[in-house]
C-alpha positions in Angstrom: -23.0 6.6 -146.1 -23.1 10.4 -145.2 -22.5 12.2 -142.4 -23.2 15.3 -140.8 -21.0 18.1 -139.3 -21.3 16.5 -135.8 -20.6 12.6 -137.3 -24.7 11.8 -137.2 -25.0 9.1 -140.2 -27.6 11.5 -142.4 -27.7 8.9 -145.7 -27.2 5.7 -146.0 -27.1 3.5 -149.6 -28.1 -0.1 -149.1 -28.5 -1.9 -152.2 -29.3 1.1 -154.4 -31.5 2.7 -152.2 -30.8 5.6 -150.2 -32.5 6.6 -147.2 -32.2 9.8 -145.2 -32.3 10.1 -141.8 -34.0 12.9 -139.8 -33.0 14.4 -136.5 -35.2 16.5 -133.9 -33.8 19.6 -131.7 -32.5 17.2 -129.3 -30.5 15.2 -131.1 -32.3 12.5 -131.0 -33.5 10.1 -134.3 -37.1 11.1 -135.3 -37.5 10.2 -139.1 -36.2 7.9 -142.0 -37.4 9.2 -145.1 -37.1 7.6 -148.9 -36.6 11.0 -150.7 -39.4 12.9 -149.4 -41.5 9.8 -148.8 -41.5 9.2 -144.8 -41.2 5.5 -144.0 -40.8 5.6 -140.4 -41.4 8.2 -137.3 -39.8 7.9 -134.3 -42.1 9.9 -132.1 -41.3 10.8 -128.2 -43.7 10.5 -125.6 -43.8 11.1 -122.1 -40.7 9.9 -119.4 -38.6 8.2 -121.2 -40.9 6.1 -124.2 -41.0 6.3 -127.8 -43.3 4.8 -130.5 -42.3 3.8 -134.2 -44.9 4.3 -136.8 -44.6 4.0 -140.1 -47.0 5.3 -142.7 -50.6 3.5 -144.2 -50.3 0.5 -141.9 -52.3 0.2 -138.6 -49.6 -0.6 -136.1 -46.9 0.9 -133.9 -44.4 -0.1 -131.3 -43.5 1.5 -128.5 -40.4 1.2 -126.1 -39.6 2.3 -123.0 -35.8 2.9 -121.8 -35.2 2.6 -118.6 
């Protein structure tokens, strides 16, 4: 695993893959990308919701915290 300057896990190696993880302005998570291959967006919406979508399939998620 790799971390940032501020302790944020940035890269992680599970079973000889590595995956990078992308943060927004805010801090908060909004990518996870396989090299420069996105697998999955974590995309804000309005209040306090977000929605996952991951790339060439035709569903998303989307959870609200409370």
């Amino acid at each position: 695993m790799t971390y940032d300057a501020l302790g944020r896990m940035v890269e992680q190696n599970r079973s000889g893959s590595y995956t990078q993880i992308v943060y927004g302005p805010d801090g908060g998570k909004l990518a996870l990308m396989n090299g420069q291959t996105l697998s999955k967006a974590f995309v804000p919406l309005s209040g306090s919701a977000t929605t996952k979508l991951r790339p060439f399939r035709a569903w998303a998620t989307t959870t609200f915290i409370f």
